[in-house]
C-alpha positions in Angstrom: -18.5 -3.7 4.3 -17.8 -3.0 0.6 -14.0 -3.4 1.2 -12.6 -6.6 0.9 -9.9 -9.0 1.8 -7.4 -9.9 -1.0 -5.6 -13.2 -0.6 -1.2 -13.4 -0.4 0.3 -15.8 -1.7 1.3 -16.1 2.3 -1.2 -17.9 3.3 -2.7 -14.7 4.8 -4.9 -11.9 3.5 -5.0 -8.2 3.4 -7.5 -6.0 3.8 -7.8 -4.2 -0.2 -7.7 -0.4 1.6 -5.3 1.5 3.9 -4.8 4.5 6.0 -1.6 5.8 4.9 0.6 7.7 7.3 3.4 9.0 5.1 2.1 12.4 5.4 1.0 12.7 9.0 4.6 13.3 10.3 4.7 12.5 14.0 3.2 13.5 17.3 -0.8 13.8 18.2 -1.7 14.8 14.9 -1.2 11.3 13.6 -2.8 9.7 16.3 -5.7 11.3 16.5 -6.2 10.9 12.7 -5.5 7.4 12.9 -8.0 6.4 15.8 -10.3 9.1 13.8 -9.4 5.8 11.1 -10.2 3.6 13.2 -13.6 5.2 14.4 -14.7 4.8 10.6 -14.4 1.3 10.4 -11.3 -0.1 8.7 -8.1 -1.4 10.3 -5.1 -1.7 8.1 -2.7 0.5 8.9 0.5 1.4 6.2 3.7 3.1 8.1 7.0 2.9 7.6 10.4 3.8 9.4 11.0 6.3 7.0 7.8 8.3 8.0 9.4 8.4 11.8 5.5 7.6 12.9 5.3 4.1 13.9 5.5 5.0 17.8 2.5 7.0 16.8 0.6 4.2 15.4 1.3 1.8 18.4 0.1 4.7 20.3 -3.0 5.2 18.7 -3.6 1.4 18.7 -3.2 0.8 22.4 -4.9 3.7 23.1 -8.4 2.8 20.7 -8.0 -0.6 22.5 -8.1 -2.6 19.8 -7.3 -6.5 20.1 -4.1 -7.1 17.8 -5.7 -9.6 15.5 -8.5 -7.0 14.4 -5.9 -4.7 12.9 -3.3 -4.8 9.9 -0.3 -3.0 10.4 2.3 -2.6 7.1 5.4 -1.0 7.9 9.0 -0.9 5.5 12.4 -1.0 6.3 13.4 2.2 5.3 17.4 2.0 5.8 17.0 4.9 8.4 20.1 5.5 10.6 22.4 2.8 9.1 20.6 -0.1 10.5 20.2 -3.4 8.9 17.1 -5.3 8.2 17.2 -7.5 11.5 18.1 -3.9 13.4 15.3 -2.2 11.8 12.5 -4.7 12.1 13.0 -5.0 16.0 13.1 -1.5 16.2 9.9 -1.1 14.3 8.3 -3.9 16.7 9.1 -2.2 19.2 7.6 1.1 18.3 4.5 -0.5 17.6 4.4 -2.3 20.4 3.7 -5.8 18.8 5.6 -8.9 18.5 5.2 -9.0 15.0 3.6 -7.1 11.8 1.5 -8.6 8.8 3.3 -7.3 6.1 6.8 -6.1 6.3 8.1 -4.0 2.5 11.3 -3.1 1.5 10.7 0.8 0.8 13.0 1.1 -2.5 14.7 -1.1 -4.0 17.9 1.2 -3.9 18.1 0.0 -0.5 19.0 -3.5 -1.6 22.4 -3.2 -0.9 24.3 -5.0 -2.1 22.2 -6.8 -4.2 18.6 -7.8 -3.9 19.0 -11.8 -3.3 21.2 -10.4 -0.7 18.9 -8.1 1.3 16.0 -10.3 0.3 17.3 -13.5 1.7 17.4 -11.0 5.2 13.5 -10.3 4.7 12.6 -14.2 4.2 14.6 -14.7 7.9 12.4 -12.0 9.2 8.9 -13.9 7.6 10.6 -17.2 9.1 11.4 -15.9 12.6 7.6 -14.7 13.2 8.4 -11.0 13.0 6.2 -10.1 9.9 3.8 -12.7 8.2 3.9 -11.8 4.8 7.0 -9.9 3.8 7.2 -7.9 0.2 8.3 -4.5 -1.9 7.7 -1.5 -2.7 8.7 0.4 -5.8 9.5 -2.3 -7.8 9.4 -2.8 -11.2 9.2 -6.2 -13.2 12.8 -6.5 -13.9 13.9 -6.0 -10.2 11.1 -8.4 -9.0 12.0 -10.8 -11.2 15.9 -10.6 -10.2 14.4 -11.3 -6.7 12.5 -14.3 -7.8 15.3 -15.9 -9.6 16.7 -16.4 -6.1 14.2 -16.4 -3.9 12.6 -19.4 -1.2 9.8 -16.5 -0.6 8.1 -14.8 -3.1 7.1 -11.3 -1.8 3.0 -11.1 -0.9 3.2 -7.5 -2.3 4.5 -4.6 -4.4 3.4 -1.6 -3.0 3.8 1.4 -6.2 3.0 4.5 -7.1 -0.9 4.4 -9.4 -3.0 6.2 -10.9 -4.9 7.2 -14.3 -1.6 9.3 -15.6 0.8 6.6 -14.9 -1.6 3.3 -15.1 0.1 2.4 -19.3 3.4 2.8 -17.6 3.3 1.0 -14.8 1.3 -1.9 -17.0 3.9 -4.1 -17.4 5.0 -4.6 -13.3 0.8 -5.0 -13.1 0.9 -8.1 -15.6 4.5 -9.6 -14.0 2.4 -9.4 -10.3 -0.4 -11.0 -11.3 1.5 -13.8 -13.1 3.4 -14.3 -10.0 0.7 -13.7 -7.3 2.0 -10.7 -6.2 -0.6 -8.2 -4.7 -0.2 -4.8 -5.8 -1.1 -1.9 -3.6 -1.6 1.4 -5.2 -0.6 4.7 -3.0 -0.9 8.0 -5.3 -4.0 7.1 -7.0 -5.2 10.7 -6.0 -2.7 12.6 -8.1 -5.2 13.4 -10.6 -7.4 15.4 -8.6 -4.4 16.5 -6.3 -1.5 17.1 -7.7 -2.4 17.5 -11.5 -5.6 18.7 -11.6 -7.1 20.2 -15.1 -6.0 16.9 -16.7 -8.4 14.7 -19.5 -9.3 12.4 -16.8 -11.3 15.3 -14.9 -13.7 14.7 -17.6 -15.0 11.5 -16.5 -14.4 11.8 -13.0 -16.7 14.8 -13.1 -19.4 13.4 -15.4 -18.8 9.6 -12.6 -18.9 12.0 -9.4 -22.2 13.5 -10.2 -23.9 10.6 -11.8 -23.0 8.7 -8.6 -23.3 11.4 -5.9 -20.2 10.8 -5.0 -16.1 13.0 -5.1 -13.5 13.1 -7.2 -11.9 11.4 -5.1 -14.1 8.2 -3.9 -14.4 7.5 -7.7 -10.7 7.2 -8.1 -10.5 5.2 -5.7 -13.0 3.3 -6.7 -10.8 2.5 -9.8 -8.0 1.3 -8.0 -10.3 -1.3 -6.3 -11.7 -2.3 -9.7 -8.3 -2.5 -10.7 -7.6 -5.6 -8.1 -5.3 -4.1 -6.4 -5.1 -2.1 -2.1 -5.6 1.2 -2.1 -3.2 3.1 0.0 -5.7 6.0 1.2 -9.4 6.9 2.6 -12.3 4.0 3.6 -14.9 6.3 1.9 -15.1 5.1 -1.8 -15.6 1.5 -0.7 -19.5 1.7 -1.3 -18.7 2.8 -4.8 -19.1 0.5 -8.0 -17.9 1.4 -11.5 -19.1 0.4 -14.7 -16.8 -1.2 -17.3 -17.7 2.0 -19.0 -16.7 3.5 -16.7 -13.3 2.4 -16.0 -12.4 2.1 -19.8 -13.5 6.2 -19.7 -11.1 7.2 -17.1 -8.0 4.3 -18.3 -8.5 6.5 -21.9 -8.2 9.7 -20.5 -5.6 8.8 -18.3 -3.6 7.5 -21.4 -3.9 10.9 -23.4 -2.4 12.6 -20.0 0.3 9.6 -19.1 3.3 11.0 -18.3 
């Protein structure tokens, strides 16, 4: 399969694309799109309290029958209903219906109440009391990660943040502080070009790519994120698709003359 696993600084590794839930909402729909998922062939799973799904998702898991060990589930403490991390992780558990998840994010870090050593010293008891085997971020940006490694025993596997074309020069500078600290970046958003600001200078290449290819819009931006080293948060069905360096340096340049 053209998608691969990325090694965490855990110990463990992810698979480098995921079905993201956020906007499934709750009830059938989601789990008949995510056994629809797992029908296609790849088994990481991204949820999060915050998207009131993860019932859902242990749903759709018990009901595909798939053996816990063949399937990656992500989920993020979310700060939902007042609970604390410890409250909030149990709960998630439970809704999943597993004793523990691979990767367990902090959804913001304006959830790090009161501080971030604080609420991060709570995620390393969760990694050390078997409940999530890699634990991370999400949203982060190099100066919060690096308040987080100033007092951390864990560094966090991943920083899960919003990617693509538009945004790629901004976000450059959390991308370089991961990779010096071995921190996986996952990418959700990296279809905003094509979805939510279409018309853009990066519909250039990703036209002239798609056709030359026979592939979408879509597929080739996704394609990007994988060449990019980091896990896309989205669909399995750009993971036959390999850019050129050409390629990539046409869509990074027309993503720079439409940053925002």
């Amino acid at each position: 399969m053209p998608w691969d696993l990325i090694d965490l600084n855990s110990g463990y590794s992810i698979p480098n694309v995921a079905y993201g839930t956020g906007s499934l909402g709750s009830g059938q729909w989601p789990i008949d799109q995510i056994t629809q998922a797992f029908d296609t062939g790849f088994y990481h799973i991204d949820t999060a309290q915050l998207y009131r799904n993860e019932a859902d998702v242990g749903s759709a898991i018990t009901e595909f029958g798939l053996e816990r060990s063949n399937i990656f589930i992500t989920t993020k403490y979310s700060g939902l209903n007042g609970f604390d991390i410890p409250s909030s992780i149990r709960n998630s558990l439970d809704y999943l219906n597993t004793s523990y998840v691979d990767l367990y994010l902090i959804h913001n870090p304006k959830l790090a109440v009161p501080d971030i050593p604080t609420v991060w010293a709570q995620m390393e008891k969760v990694q050390e009391e078997g409940f999530a085997r890699s634990i991370g971020v999400s949203n982060f940006n190099e100066k919060q990660l690096e308040i987080l490694l100033s007092s951390a025993r864990i560094k966090p596997a991943a920083n899960q943040i919003y990617l693509h074309p538009y945004n790629y020069q901004q976000q450059s500078q959390t991308l370089e502080y991961a990779a010096k600290h071995d921190i996986v970046i996952e990418a959700y958003g990296a279809l905003t070009p094509v979805t939510g600001e279409p018309g853009g200078p990066v519909d250039a290449p990703l036209n002239e790519i798609a056709a030359r290819l026979g592939a979408t819009t879509d597929q080739v931006l996704l394609a990007w994120v994988k060449a990019k080293g980091t896990v896309a948060v989205t669909y399995l069905s750009a993971g036959d698709l390999e850019l050129s360096a050409e390629d990539i340096k046409a869509i990074d340049a027309a993503g720079t003359i439409g940053q925002k």
